[in-house]
PABAFI-862364 format. One record per residue: x, y, z negated of N, C-alpha, C in turn; residue number from 0. Coordinates in steps of 0.1 Angstrom, whole numbers, plus 5000, padded with zeros to 4 digits. Atoms other than C-alpha are relative to their C-alpha. Example, Ala and Ser with C-alpha at 12.3 -4.5 7.8 and 13.67 -1.06 7.14 Angstrom:
<nodes>
NODE;5009;4988;5000;5123;4955;4922;5009;5012;5000;0;
NODE;4991;4989;5000;5137;4989;4929;4992;5011;4992;1;
</nodes>
This chain:
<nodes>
NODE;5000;4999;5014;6947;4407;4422;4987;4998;4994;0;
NODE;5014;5002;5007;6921;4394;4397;4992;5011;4992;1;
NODE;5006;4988;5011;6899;4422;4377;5007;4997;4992;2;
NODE;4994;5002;5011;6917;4435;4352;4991;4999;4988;3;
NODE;5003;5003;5017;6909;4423;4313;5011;5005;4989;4;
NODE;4995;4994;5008;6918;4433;4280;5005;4991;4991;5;
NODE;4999;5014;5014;6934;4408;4253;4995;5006;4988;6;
NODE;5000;4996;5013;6931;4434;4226;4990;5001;4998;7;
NODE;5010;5008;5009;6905;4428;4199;4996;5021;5000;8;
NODE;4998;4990;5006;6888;4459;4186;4984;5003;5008;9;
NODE;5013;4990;4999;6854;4482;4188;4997;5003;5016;10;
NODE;4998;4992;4987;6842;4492;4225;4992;5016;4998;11;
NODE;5009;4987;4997;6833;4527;4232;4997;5002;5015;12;
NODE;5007;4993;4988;6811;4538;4264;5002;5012;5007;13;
NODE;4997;4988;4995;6818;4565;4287;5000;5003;5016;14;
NODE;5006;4996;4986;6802;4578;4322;5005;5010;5003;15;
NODE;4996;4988;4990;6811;4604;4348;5000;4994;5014;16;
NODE;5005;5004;4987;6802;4607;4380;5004;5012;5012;17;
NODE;4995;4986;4989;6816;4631;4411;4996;4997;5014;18;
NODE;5000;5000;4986;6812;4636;4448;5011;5003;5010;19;
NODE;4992;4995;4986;6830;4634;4482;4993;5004;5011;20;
NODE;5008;4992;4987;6817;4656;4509;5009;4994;5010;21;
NODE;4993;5006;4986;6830;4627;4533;4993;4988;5001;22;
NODE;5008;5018;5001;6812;4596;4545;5005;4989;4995;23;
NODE;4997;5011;5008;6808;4566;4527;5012;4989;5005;24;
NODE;4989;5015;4991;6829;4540;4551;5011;5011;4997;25;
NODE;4984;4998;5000;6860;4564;4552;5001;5001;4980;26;
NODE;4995;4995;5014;6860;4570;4512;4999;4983;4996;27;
NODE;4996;5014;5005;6856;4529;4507;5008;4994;5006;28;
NODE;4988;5004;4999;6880;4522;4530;5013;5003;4998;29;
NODE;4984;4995;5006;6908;4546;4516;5002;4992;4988;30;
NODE;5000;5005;5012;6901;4528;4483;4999;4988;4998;31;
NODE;4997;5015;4994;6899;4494;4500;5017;5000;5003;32;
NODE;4988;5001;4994;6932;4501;4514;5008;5000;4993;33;
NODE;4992;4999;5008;6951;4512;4486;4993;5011;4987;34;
NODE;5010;4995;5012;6928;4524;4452;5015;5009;4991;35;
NODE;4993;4990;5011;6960;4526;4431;5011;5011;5005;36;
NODE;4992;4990;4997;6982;4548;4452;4987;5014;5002;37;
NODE;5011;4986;5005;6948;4573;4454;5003;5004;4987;38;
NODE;5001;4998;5011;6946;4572;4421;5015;5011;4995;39;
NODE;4985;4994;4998;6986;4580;4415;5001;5013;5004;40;
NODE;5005;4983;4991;6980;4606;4439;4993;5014;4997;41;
NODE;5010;4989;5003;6952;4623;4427;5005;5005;4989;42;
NODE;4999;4991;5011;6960;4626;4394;5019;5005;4991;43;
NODE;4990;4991;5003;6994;4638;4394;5005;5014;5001;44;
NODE;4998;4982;5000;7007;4675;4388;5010;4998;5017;45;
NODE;4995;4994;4987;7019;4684;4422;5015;5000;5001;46;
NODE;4987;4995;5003;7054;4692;4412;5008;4978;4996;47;
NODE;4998;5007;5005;7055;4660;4398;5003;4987;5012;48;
NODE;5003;5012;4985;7043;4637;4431;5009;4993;5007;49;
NODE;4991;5003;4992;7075;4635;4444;5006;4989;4994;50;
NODE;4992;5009;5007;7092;4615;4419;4992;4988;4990;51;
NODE;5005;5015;5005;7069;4597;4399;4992;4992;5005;52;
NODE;5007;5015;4995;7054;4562;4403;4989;5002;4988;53;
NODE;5009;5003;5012;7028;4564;4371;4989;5013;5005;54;
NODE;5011;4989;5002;6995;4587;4368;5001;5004;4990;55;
NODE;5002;4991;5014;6988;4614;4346;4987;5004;5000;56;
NODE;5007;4996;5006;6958;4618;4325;4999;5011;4996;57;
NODE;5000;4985;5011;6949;4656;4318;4988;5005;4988;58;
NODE;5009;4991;5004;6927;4669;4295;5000;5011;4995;59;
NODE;4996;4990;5006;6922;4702;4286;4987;5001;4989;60;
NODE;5006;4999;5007;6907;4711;4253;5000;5008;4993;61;
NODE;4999;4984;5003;6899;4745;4246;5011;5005;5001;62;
NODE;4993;4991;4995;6929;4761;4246;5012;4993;5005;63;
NODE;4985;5012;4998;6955;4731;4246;4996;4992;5012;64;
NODE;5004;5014;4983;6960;4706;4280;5010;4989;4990;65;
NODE;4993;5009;5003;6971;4672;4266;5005;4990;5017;66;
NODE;4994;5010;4988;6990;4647;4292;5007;4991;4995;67;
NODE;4998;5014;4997;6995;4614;4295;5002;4990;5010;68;
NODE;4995;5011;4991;7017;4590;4316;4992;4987;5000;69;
NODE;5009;5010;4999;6992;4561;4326;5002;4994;5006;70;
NODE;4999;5008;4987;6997;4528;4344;4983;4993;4996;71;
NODE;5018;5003;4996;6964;4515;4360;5006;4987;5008;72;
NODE;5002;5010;4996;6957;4482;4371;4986;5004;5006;73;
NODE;5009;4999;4996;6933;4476;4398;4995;4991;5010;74;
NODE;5004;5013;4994;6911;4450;4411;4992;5000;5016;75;
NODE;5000;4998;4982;6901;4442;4450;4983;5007;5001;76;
NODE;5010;4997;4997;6872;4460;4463;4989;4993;5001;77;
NODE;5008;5011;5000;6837;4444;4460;4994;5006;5009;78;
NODE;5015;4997;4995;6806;4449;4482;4991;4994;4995;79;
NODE;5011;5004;5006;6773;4449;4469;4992;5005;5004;80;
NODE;5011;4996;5000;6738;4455;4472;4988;4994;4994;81;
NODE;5006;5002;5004;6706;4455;4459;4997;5005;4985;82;
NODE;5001;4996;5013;6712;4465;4421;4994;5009;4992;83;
NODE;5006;4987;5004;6706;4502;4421;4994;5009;5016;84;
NODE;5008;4995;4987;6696;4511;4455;5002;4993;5009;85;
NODE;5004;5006;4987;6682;4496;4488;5019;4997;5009;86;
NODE;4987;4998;4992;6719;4507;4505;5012;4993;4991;87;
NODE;4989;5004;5003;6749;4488;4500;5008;5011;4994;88;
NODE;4989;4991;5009;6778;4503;4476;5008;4992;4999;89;
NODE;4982;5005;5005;6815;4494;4470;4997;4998;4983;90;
NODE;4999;5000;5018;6826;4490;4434;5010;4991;4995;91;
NODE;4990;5008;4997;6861;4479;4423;5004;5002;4984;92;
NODE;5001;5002;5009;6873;4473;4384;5015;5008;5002;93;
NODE;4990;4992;5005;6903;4492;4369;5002;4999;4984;94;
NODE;4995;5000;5009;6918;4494;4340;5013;5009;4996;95;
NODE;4987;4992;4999;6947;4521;4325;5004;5005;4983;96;
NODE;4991;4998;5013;6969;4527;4293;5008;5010;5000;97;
NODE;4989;4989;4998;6996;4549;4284;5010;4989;5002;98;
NODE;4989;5010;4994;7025;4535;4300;5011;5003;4989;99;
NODE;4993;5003;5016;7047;4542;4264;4996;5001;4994;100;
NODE;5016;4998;5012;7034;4534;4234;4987;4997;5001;101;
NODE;5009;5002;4996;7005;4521;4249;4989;4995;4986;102;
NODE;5009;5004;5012;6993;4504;4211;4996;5014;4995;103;
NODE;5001;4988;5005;6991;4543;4201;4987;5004;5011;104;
NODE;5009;4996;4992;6964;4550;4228;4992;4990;5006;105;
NODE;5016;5019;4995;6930;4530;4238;5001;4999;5015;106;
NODE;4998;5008;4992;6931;4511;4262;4984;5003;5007;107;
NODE;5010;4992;4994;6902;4523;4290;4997;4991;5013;108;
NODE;5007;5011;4987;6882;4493;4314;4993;5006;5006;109;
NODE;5012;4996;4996;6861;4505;4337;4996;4992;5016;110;
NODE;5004;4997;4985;6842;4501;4372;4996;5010;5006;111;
NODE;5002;4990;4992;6846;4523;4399;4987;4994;5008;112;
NODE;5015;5003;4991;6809;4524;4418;5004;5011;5011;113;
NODE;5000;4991;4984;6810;4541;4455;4988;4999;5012;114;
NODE;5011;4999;4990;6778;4550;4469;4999;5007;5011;115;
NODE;5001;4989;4995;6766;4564;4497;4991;5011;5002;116;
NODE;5009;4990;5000;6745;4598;4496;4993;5009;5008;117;
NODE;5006;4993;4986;6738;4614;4528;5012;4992;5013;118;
NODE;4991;5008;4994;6756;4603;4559;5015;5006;5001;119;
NODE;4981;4995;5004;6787;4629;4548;5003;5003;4987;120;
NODE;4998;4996;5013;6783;4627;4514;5000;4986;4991;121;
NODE;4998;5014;5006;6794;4598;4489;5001;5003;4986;122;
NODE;5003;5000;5014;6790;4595;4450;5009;4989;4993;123;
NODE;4996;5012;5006;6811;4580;4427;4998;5001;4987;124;
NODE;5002;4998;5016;6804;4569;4395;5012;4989;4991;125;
NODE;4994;5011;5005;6828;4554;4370;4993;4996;4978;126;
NODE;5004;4997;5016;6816;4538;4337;5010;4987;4994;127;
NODE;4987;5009;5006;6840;4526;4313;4999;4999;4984;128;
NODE;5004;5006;5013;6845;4508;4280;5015;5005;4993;129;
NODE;4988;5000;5008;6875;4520;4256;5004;4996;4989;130;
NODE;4997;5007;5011;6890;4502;4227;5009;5016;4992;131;
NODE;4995;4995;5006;6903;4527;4201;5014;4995;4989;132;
NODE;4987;5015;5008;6937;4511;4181;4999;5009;4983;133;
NODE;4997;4997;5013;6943;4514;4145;4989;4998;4992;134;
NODE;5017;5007;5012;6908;4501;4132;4993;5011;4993;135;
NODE;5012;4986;5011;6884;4521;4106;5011;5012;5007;136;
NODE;4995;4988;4999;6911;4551;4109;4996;5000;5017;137;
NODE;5000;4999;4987;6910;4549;4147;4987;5001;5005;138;
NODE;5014;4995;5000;6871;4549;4148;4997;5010;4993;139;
NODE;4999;4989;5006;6873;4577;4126;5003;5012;5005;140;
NODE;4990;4987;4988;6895;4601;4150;4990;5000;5010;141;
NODE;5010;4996;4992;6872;4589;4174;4986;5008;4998;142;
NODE;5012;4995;5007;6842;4598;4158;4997;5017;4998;143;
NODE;4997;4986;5002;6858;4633;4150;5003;5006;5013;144;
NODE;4989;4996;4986;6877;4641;4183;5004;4992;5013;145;
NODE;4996;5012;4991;6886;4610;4204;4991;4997;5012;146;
NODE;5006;5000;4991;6857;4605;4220;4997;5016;5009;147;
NODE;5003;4989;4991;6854;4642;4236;5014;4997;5011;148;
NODE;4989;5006;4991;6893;4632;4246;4995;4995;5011;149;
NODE;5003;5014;4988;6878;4598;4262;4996;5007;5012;150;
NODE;5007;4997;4993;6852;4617;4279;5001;5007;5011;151;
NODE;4993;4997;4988;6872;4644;4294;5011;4997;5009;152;
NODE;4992;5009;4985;6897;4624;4311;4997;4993;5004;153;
NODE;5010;5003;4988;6872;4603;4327;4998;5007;5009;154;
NODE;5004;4988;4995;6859;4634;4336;5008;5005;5011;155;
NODE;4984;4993;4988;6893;4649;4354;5003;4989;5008;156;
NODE;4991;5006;4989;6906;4616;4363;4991;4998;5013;157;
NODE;5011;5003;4987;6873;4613;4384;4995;5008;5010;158;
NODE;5000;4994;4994;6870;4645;4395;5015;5006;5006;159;
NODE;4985;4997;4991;6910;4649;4409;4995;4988;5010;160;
NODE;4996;5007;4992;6904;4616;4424;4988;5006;5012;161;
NODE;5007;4994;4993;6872;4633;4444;5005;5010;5013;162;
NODE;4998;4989;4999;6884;4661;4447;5017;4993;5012;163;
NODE;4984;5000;4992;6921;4647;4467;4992;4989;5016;164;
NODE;5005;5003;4989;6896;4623;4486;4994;5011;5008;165;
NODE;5007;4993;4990;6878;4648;4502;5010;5008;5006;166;
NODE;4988;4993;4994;6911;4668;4512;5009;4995;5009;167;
NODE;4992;5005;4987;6929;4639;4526;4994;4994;5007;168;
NODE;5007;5006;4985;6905;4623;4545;4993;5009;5007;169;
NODE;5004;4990;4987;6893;4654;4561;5012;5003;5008;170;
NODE;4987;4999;4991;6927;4656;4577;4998;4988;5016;171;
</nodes>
């Protein structure tokens, strides 16, 4: 599969988060060489849920309310790299995810996954991503007030479930 791209036109907004797997770098780039989007799937579904569906879910919680959202992700082949940001080689593989209905009602969210490695049982990932907001001025507006804390925390979650399920199943 080629990196995913966006057709839709519109504003980008910025957005970083970064988590850890207390498991060496080679097994956490090759579960995500092997199959990224079924991790993903995996991680960020409710438990209950796992059995039956095929899509991801987006959580965020925000102060007292949890919003959720059915997500399909697109996801491009693993790269190797070095040199950029440190002496040590790193993975780093492109993604892309929407709401899987209604997708024009919710921005549209590019990013690259980066996979370092930090000690020899400990691995870092960072993801930084670009999101399109829909509905023009009004839709920079929401973000401006609200949207972007959204964006930020489900980076946030989707990056820390997917950490957080890596370090559980590959310690098995």
């Amino acid at each position: 599969m080629t990196a995913p791209s966006s057709t839709r036109g519109g504003k980008l907004f910025q957005v970083r988060s970064f988590d850890y797997v207390v498991q060496p770098y080679d097994l956490v780039r090759d579960a995500l060489s092997d199959n990224a989007l079924a991790i993903f799937q995996k991680a960020t579904q409710s438990a209950s849920d796992r059995v039956h569906a095929m899509v991801s879910e987006l959580h965020v919680d925000f102060r007292i309310v949890e919003f959720k959202v059915d997500v399909s992700i697109s996801v491009g082949e693993l790269t190797e790299r070095s040199g950029e940001f440190s002496s040590t080689p790193y993975s780093s593989l492109k993604l892309e995810w929407e709401a899987a209905e209604s997708p024009r009602l919710f921005p549209l969210m590019e990013g690259e996954l980066s996979i370092f490695p930090v000690t020899p049982r400990e691995t870092q990932l960072n993801l930084l991503g670009h999101y399109k907001v829909p509905f023009g001025t009004l839709g920079q507006m929401f973000n401006a007030i609200i949207g972007r804390q959204f964006a930020e925390a489900s980076v946030h979650r989707f990056l820390r479930d997917v950490a957080e399920f890596l370090g559980a199943s590959l310690e098995r």
